[in-house]
Each structure stands twice: as structure tokens, then as C-alpha cells.
TIMI-2910 file (N, C-alpha, C, CB; in pm, 1 decimal, decimal comma, always signed):
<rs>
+----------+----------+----------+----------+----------+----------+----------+----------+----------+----------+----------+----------+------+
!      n_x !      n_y !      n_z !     ca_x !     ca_y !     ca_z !      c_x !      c_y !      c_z !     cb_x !     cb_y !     cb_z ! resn !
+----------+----------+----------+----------+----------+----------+----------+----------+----------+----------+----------+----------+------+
!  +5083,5 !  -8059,1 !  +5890,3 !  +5011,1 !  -8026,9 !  +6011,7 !  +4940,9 !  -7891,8 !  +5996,5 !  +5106,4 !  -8025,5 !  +6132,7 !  Unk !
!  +4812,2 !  -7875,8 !  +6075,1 !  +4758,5 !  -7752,6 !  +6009,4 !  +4819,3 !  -7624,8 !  +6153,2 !  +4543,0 !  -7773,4 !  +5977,9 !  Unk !
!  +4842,1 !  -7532,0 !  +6051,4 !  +4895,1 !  -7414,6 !  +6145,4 !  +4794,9 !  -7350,7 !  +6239,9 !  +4949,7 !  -7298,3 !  +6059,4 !  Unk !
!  +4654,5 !  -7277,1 !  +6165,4 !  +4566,4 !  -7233,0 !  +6191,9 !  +4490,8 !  -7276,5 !  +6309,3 !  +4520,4 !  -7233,1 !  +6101,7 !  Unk !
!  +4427,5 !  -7195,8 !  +6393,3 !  +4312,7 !  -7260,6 !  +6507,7 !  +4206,7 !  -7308,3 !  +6391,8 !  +4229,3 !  -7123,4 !  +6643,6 !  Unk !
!  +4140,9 !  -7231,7 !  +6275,1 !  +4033,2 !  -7304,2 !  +6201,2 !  +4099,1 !  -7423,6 !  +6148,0 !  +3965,5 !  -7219,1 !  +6085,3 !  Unk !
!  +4217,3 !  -7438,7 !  +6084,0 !  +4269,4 !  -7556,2 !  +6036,4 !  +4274,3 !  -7666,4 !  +6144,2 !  +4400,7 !  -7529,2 !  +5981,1 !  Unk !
!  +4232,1 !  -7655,8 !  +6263,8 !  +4308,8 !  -7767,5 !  +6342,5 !  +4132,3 !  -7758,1 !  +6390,7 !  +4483,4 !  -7733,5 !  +6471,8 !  Unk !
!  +4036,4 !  -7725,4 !  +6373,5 !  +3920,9 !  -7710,2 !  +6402,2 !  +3891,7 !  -7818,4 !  +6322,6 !  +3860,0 !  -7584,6 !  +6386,3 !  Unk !
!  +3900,4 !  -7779,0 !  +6205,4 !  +3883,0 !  -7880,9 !  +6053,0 !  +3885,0 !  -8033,8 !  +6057,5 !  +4010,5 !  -7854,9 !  +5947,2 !  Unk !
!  +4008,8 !  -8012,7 !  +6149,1 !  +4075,7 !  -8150,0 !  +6109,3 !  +3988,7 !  -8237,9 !  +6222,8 !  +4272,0 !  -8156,4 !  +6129,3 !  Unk !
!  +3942,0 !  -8181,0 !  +6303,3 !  +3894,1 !  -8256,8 !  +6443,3 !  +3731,8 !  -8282,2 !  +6360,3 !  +3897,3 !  -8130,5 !  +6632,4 !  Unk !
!  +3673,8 !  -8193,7 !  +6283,7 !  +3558,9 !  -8217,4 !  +6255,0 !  +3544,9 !  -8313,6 !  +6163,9 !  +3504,6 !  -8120,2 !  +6225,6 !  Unk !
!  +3657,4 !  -8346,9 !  +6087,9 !  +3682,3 !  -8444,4 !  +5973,9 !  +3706,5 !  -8581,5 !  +5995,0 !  +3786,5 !  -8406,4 !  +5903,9 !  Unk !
!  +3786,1 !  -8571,8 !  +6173,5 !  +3758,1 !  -8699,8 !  +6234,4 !  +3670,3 !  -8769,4 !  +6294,5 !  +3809,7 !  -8713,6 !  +6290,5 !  Unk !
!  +3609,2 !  -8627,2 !  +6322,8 !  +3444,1 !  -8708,8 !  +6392,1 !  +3367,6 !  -8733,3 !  +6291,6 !  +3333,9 !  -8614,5 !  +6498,6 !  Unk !
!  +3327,4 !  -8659,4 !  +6193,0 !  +3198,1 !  -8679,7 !  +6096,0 !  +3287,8 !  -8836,4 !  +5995,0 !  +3152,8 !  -8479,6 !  +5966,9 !  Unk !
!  +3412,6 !  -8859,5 !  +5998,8 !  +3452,6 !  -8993,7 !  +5937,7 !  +3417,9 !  -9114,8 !  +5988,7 !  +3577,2 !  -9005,0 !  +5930,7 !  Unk !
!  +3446,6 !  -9107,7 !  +6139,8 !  +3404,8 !  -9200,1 !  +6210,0 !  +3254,2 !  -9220,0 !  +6216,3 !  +3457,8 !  -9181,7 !  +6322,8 !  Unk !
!  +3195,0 !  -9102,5 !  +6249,9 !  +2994,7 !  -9124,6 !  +6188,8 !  +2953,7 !  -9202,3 !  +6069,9 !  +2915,5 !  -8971,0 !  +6133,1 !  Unk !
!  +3046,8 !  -9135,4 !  +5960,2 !  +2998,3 !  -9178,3 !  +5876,6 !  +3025,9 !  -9342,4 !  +5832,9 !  +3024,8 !  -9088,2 !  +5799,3 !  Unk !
!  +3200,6 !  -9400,9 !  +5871,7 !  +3194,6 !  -9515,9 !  +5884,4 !  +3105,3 !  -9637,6 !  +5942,8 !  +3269,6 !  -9510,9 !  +5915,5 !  Unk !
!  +3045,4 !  -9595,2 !  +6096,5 !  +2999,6 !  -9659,0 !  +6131,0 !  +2882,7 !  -9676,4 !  +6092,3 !  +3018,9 !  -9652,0 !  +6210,4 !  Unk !
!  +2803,1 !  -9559,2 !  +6011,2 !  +2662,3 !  -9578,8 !  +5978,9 !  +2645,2 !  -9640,1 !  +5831,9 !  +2586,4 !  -9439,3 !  +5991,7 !  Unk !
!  +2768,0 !  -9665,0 !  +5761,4 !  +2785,5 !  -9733,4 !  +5654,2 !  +2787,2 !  -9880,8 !  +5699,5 !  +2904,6 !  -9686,9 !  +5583,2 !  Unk !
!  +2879,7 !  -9913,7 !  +5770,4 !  +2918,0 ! -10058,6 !  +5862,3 !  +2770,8 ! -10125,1 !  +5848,7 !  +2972,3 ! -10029,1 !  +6061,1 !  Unk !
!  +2648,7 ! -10035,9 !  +5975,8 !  +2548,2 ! -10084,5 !  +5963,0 !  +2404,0 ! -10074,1 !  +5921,9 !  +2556,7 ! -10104,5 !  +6024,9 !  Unk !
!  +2418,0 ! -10045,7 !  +5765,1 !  +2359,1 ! -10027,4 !  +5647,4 !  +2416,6 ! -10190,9 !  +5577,2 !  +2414,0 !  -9865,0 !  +5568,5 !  Unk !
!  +2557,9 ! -10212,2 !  +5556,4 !  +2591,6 ! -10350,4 !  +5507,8 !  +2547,5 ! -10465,3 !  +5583,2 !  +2728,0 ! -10364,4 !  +5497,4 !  Unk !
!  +2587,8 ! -10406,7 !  +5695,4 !  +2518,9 ! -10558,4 !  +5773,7 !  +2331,8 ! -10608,3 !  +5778,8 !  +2562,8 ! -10534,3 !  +5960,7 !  Unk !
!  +2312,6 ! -10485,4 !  +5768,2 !  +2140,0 ! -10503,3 !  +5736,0 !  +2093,7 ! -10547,1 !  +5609,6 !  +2061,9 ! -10371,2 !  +5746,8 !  Unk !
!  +2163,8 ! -10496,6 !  +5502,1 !  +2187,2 ! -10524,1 !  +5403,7 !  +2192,8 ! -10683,7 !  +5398,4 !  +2288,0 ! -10451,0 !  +5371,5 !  Unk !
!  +2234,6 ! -10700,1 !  +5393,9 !  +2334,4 ! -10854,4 !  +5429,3 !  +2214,7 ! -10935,5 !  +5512,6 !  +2514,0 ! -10825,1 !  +5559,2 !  Unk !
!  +2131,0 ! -10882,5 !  +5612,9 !  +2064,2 ! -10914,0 !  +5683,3 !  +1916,5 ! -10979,7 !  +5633,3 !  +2070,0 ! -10816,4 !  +5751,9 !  Unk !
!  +1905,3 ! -10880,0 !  +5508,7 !  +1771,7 ! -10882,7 !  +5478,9 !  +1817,0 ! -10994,3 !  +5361,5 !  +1688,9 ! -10724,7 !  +5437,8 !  Unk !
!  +1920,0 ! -10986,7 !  +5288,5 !  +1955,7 ! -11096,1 !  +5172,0 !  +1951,2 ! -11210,2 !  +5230,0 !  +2092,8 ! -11087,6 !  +5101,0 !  Unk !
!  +1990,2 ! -11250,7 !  +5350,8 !  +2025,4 ! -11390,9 !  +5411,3 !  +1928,1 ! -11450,1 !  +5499,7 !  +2149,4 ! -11386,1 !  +5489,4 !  Unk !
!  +1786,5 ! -11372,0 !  +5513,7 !  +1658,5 ! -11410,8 !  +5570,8 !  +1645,4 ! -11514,3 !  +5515,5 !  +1546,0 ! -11331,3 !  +5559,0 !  Unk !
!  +1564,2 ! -11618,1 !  +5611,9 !  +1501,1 ! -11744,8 !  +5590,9 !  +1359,8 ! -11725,6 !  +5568,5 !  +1522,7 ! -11836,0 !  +5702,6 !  Unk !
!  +1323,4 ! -11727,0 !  +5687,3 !  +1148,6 ! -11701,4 !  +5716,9 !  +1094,9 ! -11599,6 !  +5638,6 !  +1107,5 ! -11652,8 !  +5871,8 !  Unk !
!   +976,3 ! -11586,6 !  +5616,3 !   +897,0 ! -11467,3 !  +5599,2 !   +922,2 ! -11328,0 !  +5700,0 !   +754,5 ! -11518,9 !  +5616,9 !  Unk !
!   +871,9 ! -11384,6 !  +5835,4 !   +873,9 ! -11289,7 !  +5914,6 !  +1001,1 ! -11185,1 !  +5940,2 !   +840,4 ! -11350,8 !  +6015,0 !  Unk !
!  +1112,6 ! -11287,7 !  +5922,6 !  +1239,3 ! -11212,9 !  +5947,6 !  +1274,0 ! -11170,0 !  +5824,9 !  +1352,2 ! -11289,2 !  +6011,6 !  Unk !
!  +1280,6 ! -11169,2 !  +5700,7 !  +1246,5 ! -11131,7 !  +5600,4 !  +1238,7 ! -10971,9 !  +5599,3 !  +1138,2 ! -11201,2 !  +5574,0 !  Unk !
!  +1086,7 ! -10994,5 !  +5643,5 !  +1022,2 ! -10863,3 !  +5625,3 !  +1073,2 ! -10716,7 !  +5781,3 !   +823,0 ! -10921,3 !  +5624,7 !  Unk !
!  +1123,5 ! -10792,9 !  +5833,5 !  +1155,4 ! -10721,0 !  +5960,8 !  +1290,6 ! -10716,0 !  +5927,2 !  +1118,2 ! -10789,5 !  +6106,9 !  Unk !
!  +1358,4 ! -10763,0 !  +5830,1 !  +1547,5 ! -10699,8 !  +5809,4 !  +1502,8 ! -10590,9 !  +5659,2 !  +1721,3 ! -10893,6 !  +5742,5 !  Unk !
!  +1412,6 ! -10625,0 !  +5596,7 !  +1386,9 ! -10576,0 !  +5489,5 !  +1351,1 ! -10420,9 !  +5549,0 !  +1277,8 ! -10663,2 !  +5409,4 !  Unk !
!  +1242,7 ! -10388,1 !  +5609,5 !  +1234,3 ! -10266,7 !  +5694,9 !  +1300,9 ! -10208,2 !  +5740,8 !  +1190,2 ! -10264,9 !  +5768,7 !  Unk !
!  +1386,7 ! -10257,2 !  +5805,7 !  +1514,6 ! -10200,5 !  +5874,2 !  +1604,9 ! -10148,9 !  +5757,1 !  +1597,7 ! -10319,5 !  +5967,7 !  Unk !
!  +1649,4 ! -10218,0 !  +5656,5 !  +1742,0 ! -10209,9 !  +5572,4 !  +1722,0 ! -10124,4 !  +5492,7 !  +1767,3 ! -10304,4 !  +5520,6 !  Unk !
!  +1574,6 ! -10088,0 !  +5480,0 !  +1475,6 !  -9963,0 !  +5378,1 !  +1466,1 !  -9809,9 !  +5483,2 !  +1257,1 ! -10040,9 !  +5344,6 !  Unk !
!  +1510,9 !  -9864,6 !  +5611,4 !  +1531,2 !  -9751,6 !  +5691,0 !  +1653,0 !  -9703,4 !  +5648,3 !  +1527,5 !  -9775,1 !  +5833,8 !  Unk !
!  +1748,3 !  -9761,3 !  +5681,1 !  +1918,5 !  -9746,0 !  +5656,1 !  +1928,8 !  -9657,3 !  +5553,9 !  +2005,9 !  -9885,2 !  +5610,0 !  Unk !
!  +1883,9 !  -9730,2 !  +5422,1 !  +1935,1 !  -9698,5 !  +5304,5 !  +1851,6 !  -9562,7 !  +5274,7 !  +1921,8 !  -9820,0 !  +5197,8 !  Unk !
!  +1713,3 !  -9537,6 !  +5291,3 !  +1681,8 !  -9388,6 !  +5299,0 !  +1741,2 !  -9263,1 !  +5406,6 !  +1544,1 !  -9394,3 !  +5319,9 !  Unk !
!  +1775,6 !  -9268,2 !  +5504,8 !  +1861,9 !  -9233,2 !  +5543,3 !  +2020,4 !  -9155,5 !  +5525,4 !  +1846,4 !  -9299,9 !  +5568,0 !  Unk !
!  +2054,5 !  -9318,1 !  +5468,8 !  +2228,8 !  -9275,0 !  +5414,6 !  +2210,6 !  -9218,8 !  +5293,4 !  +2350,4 !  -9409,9 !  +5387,8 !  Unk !
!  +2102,9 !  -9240,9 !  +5235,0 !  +2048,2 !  -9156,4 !  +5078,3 !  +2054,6 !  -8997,3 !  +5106,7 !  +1854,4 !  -9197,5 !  +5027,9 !  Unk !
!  +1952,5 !  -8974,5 !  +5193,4 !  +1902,0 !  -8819,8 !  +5222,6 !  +2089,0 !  -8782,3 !  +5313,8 !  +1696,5 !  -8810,8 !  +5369,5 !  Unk !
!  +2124,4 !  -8814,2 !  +5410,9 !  +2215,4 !  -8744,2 !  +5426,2 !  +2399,0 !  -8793,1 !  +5377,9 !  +2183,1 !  -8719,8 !  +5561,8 !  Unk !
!  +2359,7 !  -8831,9 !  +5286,9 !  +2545,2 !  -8794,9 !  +5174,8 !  +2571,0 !  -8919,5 !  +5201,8 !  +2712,1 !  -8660,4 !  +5236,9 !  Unk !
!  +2547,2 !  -9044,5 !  +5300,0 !  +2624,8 !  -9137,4 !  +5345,5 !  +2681,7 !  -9200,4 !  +5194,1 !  +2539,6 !  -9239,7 !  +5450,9 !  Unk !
!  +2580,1 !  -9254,7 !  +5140,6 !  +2571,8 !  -9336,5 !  +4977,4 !  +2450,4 !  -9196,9 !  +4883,9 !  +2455,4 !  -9569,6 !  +4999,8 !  Unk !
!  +2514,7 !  -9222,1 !  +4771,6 !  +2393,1 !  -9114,4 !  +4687,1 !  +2272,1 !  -9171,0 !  +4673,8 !  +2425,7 !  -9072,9 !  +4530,2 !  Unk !
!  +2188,5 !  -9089,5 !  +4629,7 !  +2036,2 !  -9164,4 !  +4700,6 !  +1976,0 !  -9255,6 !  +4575,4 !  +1889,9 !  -9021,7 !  +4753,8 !  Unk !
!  +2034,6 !  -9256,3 !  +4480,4 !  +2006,5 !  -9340,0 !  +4332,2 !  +2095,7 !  -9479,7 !  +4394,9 !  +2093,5 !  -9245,2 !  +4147,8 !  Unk !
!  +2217,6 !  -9455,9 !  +4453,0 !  +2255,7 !  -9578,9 !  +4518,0 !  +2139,1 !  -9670,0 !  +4618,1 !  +2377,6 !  -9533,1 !  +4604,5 !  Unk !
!  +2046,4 !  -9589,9 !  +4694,3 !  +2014,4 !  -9594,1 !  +4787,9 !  +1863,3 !  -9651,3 !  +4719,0 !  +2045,0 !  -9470,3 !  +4871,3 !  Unk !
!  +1808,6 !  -9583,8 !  +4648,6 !  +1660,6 !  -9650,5 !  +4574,2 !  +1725,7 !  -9796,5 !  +4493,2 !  +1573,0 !  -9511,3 !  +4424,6 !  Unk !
!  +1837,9 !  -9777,1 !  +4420,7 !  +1865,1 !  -9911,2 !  +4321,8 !  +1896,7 ! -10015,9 !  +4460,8 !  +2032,5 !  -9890,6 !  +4182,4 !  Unk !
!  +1991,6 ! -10036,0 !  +4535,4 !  +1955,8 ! -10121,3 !  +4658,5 !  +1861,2 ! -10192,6 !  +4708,5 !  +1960,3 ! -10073,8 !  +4733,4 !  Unk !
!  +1710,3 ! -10073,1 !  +4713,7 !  +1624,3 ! -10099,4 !  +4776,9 !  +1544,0 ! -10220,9 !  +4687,4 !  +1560,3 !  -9974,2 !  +4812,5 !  Unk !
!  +1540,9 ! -10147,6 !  +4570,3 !  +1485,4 ! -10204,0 !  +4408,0 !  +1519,2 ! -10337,1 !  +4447,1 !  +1574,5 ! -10144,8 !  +4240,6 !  Unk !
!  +1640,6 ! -10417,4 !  +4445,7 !  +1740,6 ! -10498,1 !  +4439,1 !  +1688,3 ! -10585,2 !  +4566,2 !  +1889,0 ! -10424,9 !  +4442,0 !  Unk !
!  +1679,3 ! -10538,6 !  +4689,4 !  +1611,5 ! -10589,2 !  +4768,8 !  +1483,0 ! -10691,4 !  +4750,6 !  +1589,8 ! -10496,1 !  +4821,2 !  Unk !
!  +1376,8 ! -10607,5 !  +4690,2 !  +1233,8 ! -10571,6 !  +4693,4 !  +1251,9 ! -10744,9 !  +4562,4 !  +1166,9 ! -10348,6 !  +4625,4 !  Unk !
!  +1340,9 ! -10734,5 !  +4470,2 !  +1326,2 ! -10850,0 !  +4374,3 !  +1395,7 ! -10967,8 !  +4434,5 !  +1386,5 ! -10818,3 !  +4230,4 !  Unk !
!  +1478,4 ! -10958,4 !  +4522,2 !  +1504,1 ! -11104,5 !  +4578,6 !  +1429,5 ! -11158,1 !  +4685,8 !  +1632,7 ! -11117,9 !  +4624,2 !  Unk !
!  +1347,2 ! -11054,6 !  +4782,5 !  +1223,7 ! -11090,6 !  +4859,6 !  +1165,2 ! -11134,6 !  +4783,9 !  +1149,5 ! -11006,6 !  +4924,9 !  Unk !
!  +1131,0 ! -11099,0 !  +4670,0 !  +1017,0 ! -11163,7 !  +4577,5 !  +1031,7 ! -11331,2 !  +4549,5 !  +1024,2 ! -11083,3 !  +4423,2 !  Unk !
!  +1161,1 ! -11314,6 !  +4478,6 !  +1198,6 ! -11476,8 !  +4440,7 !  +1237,9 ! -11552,6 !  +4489,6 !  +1261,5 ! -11508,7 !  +4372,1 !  Unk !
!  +1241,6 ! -11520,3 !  +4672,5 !  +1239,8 ! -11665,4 !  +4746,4 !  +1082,1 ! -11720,5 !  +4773,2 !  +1323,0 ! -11650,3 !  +4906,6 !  Unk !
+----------+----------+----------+----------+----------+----------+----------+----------+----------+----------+----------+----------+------+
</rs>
């Protein structure tokens, strides 16, 4: 248990920025997921956008590293292609 007022500061900030960061991972996969499992064109290109939002995002601030975050996109960009 932390003794300190900064230690117990810590610990509260470690629970909030975990929970941020879980949830903005959560829905990065599901978009993810979103844009792989498109049918149409249209929806396609409207989960694909979204999902190119996400992933620049969780790139620029720590969520996933941002080489995670371009190879994804990459990865994306070639299975839009080959449906």
C-alpha cells in the first residue's frame, strides 16, 4: 500500500489513465475487426476511415507504437484491395 500522499496520488492516476487506455484499445479492435468484416464497398470504406482514425491516434499517443499502428493500417489497405 503506498504510504505517501504522492504515492497514493500515483496510484489513482494509474487507475484512471488504465482504464483510458483500455477502453481506447477495446475500440481500435472492434473497428479493426470492423473494417476486416465489411461487405459492401461503402461500408468498407467508412470502417476503413474510422479504423485509420483509431490507429493514428493510439500511434501518436503510446496506446500501440506507431510502427504497430502504420503496419495495421498497411494490412488494412491490402485486404480492402483483395476483396
Amino acid at each position: 500500500m503506498p504510504r505517501t500522499a504522492s504515492a497514493k496520488k500515483h496510484q489513482r492516476q494509474t487507475k484512471t489513465r488504465t482504464a483510458t487506455n483500455r477502453a481506447q484499445r477495446s475500440r481500435l479492435r472492434g473497428a479493426i475487426k470492423a473494417a476486416r468484416t465489411a461487405t459492401t464497398p461503402e461500408e468498407r470504406d467508412a470502417a476503413f476511415k474510422a479504423a485509420e482514425s483509431l490507429l493514428d491516434r493510439a500511434g501518436r499517443k503510446g496506446i500501440i507504437h506507431p510502427n504497430t499502428a502504420a503496419r495495421t493500417k498497411q494490412r488494412l489497405v491490402k485486404a480492402a484491395k483483395a476483396k
